[in-house]
C-alpha positions in Angstrom: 30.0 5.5 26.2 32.0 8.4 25.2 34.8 6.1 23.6 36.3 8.0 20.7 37.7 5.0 19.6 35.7 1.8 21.2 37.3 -0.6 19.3 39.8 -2.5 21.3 38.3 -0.8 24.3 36.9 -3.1 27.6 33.8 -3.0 29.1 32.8 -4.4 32.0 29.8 -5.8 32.5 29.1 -8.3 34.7 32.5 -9.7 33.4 35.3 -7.7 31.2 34.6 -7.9 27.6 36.2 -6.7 24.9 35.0 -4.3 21.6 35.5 -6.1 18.6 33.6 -4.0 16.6 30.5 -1.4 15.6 27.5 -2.0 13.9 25.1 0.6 12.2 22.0 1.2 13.8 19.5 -1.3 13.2 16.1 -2.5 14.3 16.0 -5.3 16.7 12.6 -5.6 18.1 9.3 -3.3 17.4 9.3 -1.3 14.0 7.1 1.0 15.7 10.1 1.9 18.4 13.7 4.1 17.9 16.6 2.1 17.8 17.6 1.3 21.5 21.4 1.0 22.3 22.4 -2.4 22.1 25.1 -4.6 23.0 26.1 -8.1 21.2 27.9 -10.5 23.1 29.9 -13.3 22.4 30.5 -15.9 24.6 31.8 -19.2 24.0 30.4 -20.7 26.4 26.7 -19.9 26.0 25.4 -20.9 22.4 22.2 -21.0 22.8 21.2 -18.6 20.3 23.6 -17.9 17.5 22.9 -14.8 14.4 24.8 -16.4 11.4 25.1 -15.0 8.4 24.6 -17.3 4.9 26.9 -16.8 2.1 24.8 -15.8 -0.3 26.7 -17.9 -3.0 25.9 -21.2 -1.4 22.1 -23.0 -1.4 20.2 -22.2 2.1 19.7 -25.8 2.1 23.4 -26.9 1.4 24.4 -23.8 4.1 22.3 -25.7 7.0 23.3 -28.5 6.2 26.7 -27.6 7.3 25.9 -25.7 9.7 23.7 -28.3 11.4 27.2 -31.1 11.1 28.9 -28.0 13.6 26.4 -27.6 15.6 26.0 -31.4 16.5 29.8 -31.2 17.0 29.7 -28.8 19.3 26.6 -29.5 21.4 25.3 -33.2 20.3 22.8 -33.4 23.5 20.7 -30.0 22.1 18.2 -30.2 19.2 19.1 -28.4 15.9 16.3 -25.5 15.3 16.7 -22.6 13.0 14.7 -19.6 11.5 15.4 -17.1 9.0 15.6 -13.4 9.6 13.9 -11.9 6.9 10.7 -14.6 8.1 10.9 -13.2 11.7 10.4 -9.9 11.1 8.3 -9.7 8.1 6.0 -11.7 11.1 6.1 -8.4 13.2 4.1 -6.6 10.3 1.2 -9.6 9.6 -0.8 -6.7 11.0 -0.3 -4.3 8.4 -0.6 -6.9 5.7 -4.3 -8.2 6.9 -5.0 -4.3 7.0 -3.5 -4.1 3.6 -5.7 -6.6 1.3 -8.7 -6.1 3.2 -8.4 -1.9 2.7 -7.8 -3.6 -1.4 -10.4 -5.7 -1.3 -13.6 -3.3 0.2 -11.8 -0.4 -2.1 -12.3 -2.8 -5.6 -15.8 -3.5 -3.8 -16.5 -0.1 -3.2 -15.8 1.1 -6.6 -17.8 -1.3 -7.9 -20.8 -0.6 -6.4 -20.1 3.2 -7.2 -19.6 2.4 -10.8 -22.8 0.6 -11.0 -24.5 3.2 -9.3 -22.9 6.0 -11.5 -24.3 3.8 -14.5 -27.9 3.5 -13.2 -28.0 7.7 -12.8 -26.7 8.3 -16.5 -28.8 5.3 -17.5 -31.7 7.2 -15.5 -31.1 10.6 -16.8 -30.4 9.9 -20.4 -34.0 8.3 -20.5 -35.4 11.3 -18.9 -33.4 14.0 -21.0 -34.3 11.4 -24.5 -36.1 14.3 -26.0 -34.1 17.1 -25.0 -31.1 15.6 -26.8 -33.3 14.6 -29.8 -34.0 18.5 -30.1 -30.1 19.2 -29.6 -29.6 16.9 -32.2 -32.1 18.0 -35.0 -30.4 22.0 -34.2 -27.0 20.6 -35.2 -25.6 19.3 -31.9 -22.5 16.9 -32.3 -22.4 14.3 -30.0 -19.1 15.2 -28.6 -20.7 17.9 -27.3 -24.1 16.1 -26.1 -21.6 13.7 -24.4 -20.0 16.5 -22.5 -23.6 18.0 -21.8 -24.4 14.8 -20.0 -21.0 13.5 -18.4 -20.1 17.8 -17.1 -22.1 16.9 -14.0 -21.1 13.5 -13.1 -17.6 15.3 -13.1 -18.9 17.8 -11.1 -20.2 15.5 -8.5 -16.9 13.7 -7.9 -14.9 16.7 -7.6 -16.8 17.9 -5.0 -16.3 14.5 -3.5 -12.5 14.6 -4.2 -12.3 18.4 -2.5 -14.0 16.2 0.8 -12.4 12.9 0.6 -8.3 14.1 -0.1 -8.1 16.4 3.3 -10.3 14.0 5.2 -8.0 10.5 3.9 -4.6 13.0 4.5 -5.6 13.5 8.1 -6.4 10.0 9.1 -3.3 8.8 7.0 -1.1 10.8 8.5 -2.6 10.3 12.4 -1.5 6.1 11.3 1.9 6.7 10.0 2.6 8.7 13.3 2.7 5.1 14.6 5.7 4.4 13.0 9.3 5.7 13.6 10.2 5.0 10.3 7.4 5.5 7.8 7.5 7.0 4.0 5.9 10.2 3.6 2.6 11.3 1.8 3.1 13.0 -1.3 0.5 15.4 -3.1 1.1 12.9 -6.3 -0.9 10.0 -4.5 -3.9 12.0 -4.5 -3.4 13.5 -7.8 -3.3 10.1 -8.9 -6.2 9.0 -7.6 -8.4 12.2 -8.3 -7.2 11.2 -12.1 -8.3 7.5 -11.6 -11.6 8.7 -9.9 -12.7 11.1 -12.9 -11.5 8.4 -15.4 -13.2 5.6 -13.6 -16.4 8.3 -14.1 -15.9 9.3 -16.9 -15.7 5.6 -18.4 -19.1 4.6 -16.3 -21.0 7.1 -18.3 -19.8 7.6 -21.4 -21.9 4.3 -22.7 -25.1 5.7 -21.9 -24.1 9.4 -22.9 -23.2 7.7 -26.1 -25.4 6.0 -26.5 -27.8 8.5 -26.2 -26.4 11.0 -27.9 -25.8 8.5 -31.5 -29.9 7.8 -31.2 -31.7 8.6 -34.2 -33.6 11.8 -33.6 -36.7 11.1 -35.3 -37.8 7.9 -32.7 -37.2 10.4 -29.9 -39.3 13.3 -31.3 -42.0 11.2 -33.2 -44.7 11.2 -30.5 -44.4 15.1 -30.5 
């Protein structure tokens, strides 16, 4: 409006009214748009939608309580109805909340049903490999060492899947947070994280059976030999 100094200034719109002061840019309507200029007016005459702010030392209850006696005062004929801010617009993301616990939900699912497939290979592969570990064993193999024999290519496996899955889940990440003007950014800790979680959550899966395994007494393996 090219006001170096707008308060005090006029404007007139539709009538004259007068600055009485500048807010910060804030978000009004869609989180997914820029802030939009806006203008706030007050009227005396037109109170059919007032913004008030609650002192934060007084009780909501005991706040709308008095601010329910005014508002009678001052128009007695209209019906008192109210809503809280922070309610409103947490509304405007009820979307992105669904989104949320039903990604958290099929991930826990989906990780289950990995982990119990990740237990039926090692479960699989330690009864096939019985007597090659029973040789291992009698030719001085620890089991630390049959345990990372046995777990090295479960490892393996996921890696590879992590060297697929980070790029692929970046790109589709990122293609949703262009949706949003104002949206946190994706840092390489996130996958770090979960490329940790993924090998741990592996790692833990098989470790039973490799242990298992691996701590069986040579001789029951070998005997029919």
């Amino acid at each position: 409006m090219n006001f170096k100094h707008p308060v005090g200034e006029t404007v007139d719109w539709f009538k004259k009214f007068k600055i009485i002061g500048v807010i910060k840019d804030m978000v009004m309507s869609s989180p997914y748009e820029p802030v939009k200029p806006s203008l706030f007016l007050l009227d005396k005459n037109d109170f059919s939608l007032l913004d008030i702010r609650l002192n934060p030392k007084m009780s909501a209850h005991d706040a709308l309580a008095e601010i329910e006696a005014m508002f009678k005062r001052y128009a007695p004929g209209t019906p008192f109805e109210y809503k809280f801010t922070d309610e409103e617009y947490a509304r405007k993301f009820t979307n992105e909340e669904r989104i949320g616990k039903l990604a958290g939900f099929f991930t826990l699912l989906a990780i289950f049903i990995s982990c119990m497939g990740l237990f039926g290979m090692a479960s699989f592969m330690a009864e096939q490999r019985t007597k090659e570990i029973g040789v291992r064993k009698v030719l001085g193999a620890s089991i630390f060492s049959l345990w990372q024999l046995m777990s090295k290519e479960f490892v393996l496996l996921v890696s590879v899947s992590l060297l697929i899955a980070i790029p692929t889940a970046y790109y589709f990440m990122q293609g949703w947070l262009q949706d949003y003007k104002y949206r946190a950014d994706l840092s390489w800790w996130i996958f770090g994280l979960t490329a940790i979680g993924a090998i741990a959550i592996t790692l833990l899966t098989v470790s039973y059976q490799s242990i298992k395994a691996a701590s069986m007494n040579p001789v029951k393996s070998l005997k029919t030999e």
